[in-house]
N, C-alpha and C positions, 0 to 999 in steps of 0.2 A: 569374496567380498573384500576390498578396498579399506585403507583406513582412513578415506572421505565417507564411502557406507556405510561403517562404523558411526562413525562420528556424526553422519545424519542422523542414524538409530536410535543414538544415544541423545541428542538435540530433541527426536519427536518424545523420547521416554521419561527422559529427566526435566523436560521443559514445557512440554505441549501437552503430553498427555494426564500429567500431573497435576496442571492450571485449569481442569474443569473444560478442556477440549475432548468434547464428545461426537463430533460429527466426525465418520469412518471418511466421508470423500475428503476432508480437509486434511486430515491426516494423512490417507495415501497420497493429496498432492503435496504436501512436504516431504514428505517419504520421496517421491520420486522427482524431484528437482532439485540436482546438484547447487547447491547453493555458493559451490567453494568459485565455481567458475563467475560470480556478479560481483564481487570484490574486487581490491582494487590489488595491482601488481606487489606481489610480494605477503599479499595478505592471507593467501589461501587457507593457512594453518587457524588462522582467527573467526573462518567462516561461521563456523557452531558453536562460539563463544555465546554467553547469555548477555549478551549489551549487544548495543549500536554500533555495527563494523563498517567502517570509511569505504565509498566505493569508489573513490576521488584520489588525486593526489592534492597539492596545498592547496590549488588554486579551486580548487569544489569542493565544499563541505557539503558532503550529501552521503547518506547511512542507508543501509539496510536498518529497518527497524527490528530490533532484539525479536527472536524467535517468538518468544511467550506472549509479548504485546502483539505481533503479527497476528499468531493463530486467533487472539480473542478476539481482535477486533474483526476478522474476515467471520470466524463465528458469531459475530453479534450481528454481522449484515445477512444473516441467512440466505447465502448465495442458491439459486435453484440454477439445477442445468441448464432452462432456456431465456437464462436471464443476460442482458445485455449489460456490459460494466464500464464504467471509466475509471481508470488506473490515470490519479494525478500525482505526479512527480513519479514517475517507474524508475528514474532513475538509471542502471543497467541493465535491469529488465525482470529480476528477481521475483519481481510482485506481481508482475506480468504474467510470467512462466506460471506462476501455481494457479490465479486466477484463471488461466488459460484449461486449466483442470476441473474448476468447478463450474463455468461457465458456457455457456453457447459462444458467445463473441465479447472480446476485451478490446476496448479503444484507451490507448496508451498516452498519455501527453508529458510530456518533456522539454522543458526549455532553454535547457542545455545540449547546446547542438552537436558536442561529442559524444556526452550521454546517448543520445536520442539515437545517434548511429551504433552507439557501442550497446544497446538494449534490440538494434533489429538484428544485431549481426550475431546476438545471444539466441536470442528466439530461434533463428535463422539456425542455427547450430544444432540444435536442440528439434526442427525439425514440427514448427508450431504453428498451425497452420490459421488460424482461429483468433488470432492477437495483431492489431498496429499501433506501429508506434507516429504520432503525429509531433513535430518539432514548433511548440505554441508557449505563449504565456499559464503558469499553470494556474493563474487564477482566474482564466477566461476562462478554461477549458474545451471541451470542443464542441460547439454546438451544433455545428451542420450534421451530427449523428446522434445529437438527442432527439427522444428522452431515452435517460437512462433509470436499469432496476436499480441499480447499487451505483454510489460511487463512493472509494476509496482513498483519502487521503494520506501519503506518505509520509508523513512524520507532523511534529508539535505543529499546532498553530494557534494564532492569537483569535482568530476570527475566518468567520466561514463567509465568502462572497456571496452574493446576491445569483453571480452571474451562475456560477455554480447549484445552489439548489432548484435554479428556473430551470435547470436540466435534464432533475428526476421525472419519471415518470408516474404516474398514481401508481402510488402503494409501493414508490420507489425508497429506497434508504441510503443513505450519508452517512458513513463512519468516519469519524475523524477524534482524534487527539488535541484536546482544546484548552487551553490554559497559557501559565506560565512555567519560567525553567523551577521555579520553586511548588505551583502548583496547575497539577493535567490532570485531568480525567478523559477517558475514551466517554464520545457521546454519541447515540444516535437520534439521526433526524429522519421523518416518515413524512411526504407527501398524502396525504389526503383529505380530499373532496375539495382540492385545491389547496390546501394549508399546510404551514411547516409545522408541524409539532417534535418535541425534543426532549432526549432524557441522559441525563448522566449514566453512566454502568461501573467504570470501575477506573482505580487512580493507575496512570501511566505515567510515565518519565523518560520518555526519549526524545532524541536531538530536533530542534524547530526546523520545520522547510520554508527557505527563505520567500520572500514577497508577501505571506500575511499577516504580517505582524498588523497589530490595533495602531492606527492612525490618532495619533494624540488630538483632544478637545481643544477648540480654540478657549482659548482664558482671556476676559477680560482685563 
């Protein structure tokens, strides 16, 4: 064992399994996805850190979302194996890779077009047969492979698109980090009998993924 396998161990032990993560498949897929390798150059030591680790250099602000908010909120989507996923904002392909685990098929979107090569060329590594990554706006999403069971957003946001819940499928779910930098809660949203309904779960604090921020009211 490694002292990246280490330091995964100790990531699922002191971080995941501690926070009320009780599903065995979620855990064996962080258990088995190097996470050191989705960071950014130089950063590999910070991979199991409990925050937000830069997958960017200056010029992309864009995070792995901390360990412990990761596991809750893929546990609050209750991923089943033949379940179809959209992974928005993957980023390097982190989220991709575990999803790829509990999933039947993950469709990836990315709008950063280094990103979006440097998440196939991870996958691709790793040997992931089951996961793509599509180069789009991540507040369209990708609809020519909707509907989807789950869909997954990658970090904070202000506001959840239209274009996005029209994607779920019945009895499909949306996890996402909604708020502001001072207050987030993870929320989920469920599709059914055509309607969105939605619940708060619990308070989160990681870094916004840019393009949803709330569009200011016009003011008389």
């Amino acid at each position: 064992m490694n002292d990246f396998d280490v330091s995964r161990l100790n990531m699922v032990e002191s971080q995941v399994r501690c926070n009320g993560i009780t599903d065995g498949r979620l855990i064996d897929a962080m258990l088995a996805v190097p996470r050191e390798r989705f960071v950014g150059p130089g950063k590999q030591s910070l991979a199991y850190m409990d925050a937000c680790v830069s997958i960017g250099d200056d010029t992309v602000s864009r995070y792995l979302i901390e360990p412990r908010v990761f596991a809750k909120m893929l546990q609050l989507a209750a991923i089943g194996p033949e379940d179809v996923v959209l992974d928005v904002g993957c980023g390097s392909g982190y989220s991709t890779a575990v999803l790829s685990h509990l999933a039947r098929a993950v469709v990836a979107v990315e709008s950063h077009e280094g990103l979006s090569e440097l998440a196939n060329a991870n996958l691709t590594s790793l040997s992931i047969d089951n996961a793509a990554v599509v180069t789009a706006a991540l507040t369209e999403g990708v609809a020519r492979q909707a509907p989807y069971d789950v869909i997954i957003i990658n970090g904070r946001v202000e506001t959840i698109p239209q274009a996005l819940l029209d994607q779920l499928n019945e009895g499909g779910r949306l996890v996402a980090v909604v708020g502001t930098a001072r207050s987030a809660r993870a929320r989920l949203y469920v599709r059914s009998d055509g309607k969105i309904s939605s619940r708060d779960d619990f308070d989160a604090q990681i870094v916004a993924l840019p393009g949803f921020e709330q569009k200011p009211s016009f003011v008389f």
